[in-house]
C-alpha positions in Angstrom: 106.0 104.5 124.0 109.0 103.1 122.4 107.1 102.6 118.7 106.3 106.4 119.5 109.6 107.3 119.9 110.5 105.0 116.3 108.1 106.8 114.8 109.2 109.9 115.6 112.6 108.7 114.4 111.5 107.5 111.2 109.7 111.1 110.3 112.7 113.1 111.0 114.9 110.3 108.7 111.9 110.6 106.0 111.4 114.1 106.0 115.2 114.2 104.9 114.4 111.9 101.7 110.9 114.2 101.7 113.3 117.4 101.4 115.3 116.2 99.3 113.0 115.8 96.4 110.7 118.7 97.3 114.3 120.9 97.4 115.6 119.3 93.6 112.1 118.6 92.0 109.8 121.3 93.9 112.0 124.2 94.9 114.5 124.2 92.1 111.2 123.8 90.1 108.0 124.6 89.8 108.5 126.4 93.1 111.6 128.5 92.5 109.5 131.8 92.7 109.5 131.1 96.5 113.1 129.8 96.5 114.8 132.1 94.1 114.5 134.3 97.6 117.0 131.8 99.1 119.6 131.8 96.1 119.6 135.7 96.1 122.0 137.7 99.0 119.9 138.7 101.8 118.4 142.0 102.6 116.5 142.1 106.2 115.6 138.8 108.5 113.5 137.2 106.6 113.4 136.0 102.6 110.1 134.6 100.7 111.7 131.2 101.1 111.0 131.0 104.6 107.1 130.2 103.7 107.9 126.6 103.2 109.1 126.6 106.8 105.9 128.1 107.4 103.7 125.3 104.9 105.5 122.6 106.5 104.9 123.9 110.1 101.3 124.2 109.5 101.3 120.6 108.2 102.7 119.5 111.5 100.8 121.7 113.7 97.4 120.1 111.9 99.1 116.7 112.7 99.8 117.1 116.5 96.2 118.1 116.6 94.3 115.8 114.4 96.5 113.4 116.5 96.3 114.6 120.1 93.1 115.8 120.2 90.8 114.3 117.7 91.8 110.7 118.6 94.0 109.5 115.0 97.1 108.0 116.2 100.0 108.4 115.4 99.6 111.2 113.8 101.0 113.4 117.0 104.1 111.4 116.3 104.3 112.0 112.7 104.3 116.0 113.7 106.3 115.7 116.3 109.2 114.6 114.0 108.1 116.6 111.3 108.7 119.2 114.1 112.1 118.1 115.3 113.2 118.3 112.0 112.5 121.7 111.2 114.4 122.7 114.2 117.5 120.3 113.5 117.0 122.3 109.7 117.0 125.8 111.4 120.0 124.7 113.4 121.8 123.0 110.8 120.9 125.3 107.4 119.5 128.3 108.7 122.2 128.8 111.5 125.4 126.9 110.5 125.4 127.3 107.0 123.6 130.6 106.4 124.3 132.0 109.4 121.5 133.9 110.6 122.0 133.6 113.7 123.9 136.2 115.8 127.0 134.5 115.8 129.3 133.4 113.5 130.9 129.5 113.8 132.3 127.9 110.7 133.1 123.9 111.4 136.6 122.7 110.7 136.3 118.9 110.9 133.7 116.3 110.5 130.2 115.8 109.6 129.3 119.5 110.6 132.7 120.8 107.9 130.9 118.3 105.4 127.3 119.3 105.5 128.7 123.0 105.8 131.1 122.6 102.0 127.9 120.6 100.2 125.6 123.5 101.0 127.8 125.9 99.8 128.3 124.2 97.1 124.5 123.7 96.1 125.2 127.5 96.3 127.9 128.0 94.2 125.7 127.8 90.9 123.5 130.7 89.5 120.2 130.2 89.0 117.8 127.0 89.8 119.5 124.6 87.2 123.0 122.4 87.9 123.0 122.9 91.1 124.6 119.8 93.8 123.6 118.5 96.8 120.0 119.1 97.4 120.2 117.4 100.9 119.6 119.4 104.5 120.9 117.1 107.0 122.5 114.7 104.3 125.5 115.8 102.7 127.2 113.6 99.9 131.1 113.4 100.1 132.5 116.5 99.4 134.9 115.3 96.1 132.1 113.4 94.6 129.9 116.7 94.7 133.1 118.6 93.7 133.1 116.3 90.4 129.5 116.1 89.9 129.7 120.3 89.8 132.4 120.2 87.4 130.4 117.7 84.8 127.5 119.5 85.3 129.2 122.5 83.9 131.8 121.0 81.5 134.7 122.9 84.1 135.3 125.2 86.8 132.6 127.5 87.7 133.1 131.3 87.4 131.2 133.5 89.9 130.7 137.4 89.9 127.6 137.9 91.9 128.3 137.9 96.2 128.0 134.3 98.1 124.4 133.9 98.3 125.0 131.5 101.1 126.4 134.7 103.5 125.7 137.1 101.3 129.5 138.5 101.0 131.7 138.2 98.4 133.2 135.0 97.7 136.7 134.5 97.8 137.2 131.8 96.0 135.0 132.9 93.0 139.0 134.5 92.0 140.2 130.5 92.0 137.4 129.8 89.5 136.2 127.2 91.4 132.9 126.4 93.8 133.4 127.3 97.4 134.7 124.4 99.8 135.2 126.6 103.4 138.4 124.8 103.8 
């Protein structure tokens, strides 16, 4: 039971580094025609991004079961935490940051304020490329994302188009500078 429950654990810390990657390398590449969805404001519940929630649940789902029923431990485990991460992601990206749930809470302090400014910041840019902070769950410290931003775009960003992380227009696109939610 208890090298169930680590590997549960270490799914849900791996399918952050998994995510990661598959968000720089995978979404913000080859697989932007699914993401682009995400980086665009909003119309209706759903976007095209959502199929990787979809993908990845199926990958789970075939895990618990493979697992569980036909007898190849620990695979069960391995979906299970695939599992628990998705939902820590809905919480964390799809409701916090996004918002898409029914109610509106914006963090003020701590981790939850930190992962909540590095996602809008991965926002802040147009388009797949120069983009910061590819992480779900992780969230670099805000300032070094902040500097990273400006090197990757030789200065402050400049930003016409609404907040495609709420969808409304950004106020601090008139500071010339990426959102921080202070």
């Amino acid at each position: 039971m208890l090298l169930d429950a680590f590997i549960l654990i270490l799914t849900v810390v791996l399918m952050e580094v998994f995510s990661i990657v598959a968000h720089k390398y995978v979404m913000h590449g080859f697989g932007w025609a699914w993401h682009r969805s995400h980086h665009e404001p909003r119309s209706g519940w759903f976007e095209k991004n959502d199929l990787y929630a979809v993908v990845f649940a199926g990958v789970a789902i075939a895990l618990i079961y493979a697992g569980a029923t036909l007898g190849h431990h620990p695979l069960e485990w391995i979906g299970a935490g695939m599992t628990a991460y998705g939902l820590l992601y809905f919480v964390a990206h799809d409701g916090l940051v996004h918002q898409r749930w029914p109610f509106r809470y914006v963090p003020r302090s701590g981790y939850l304020k930190r992962l909540y400014q590095a996602h809008r910041m991965h926002h802040a840019v147009s388009g797949k490329d120069g983009a910061v902070s590819f992480g779900f769950l992780y969230a670099p410290p805000v300032e070094a994302l902040k500097r990273r931003l400006h090197a990757l775009h030789q200065g402050p960003l400049r930003r016409r188009h609404p907040d495609a992380a709420t969808g409304r227009p950004d106020a601090s696109a008139a500071h010339s500078r990426p959102p921080d939610a202070n």
